[in-house]
C-alpha positions, 0 to 999 in steps of 0.5 A: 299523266300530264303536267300542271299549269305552267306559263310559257316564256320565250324571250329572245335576248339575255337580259329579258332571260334573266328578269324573268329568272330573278323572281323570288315568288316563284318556280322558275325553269329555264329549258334549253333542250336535250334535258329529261325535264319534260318528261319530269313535268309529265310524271310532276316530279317538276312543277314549275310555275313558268317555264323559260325557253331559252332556245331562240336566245342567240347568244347563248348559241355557240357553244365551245369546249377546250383547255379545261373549260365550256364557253356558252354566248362566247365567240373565240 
């Protein structure tokens, strides 16, 4: 089975991310790899209106775990 229609987002910075996350009318889903929700789209277990592809964000690209705690965008 395929997936439905869905508009397709990259934005390349935070702050165009989280408008496009903070609509209220619709299905909105962020996607940053090493997640199951393709394959969810496939069997439209998910049915997102836009899908926002968070992969060329480079902010959020360092990514630190210690003393108890994940830092996302956060440079040590």
């Amino acid at each position: 089975m395929k997936s439905s229609a869905f508009q397709y987002e990259l934005p390349e910075d935070l702050s165009t991310a989280l408008k496009l996350l903070d609509s209220k009318d619709m299905d909105i889903l962020p996607l940053a790899g090493g997640q199951s929700l393709m394959p969810m789209m496939n069997f439209r277990v998910a049915q997102p209106d836009i899908l926002i592809d968070l992969n060329k964000i480079d902010s959020l690209k360092n990514i630190t775990i210690g003393d108890g705690n994940v830092k996302i965008g956060m440079r040590l």
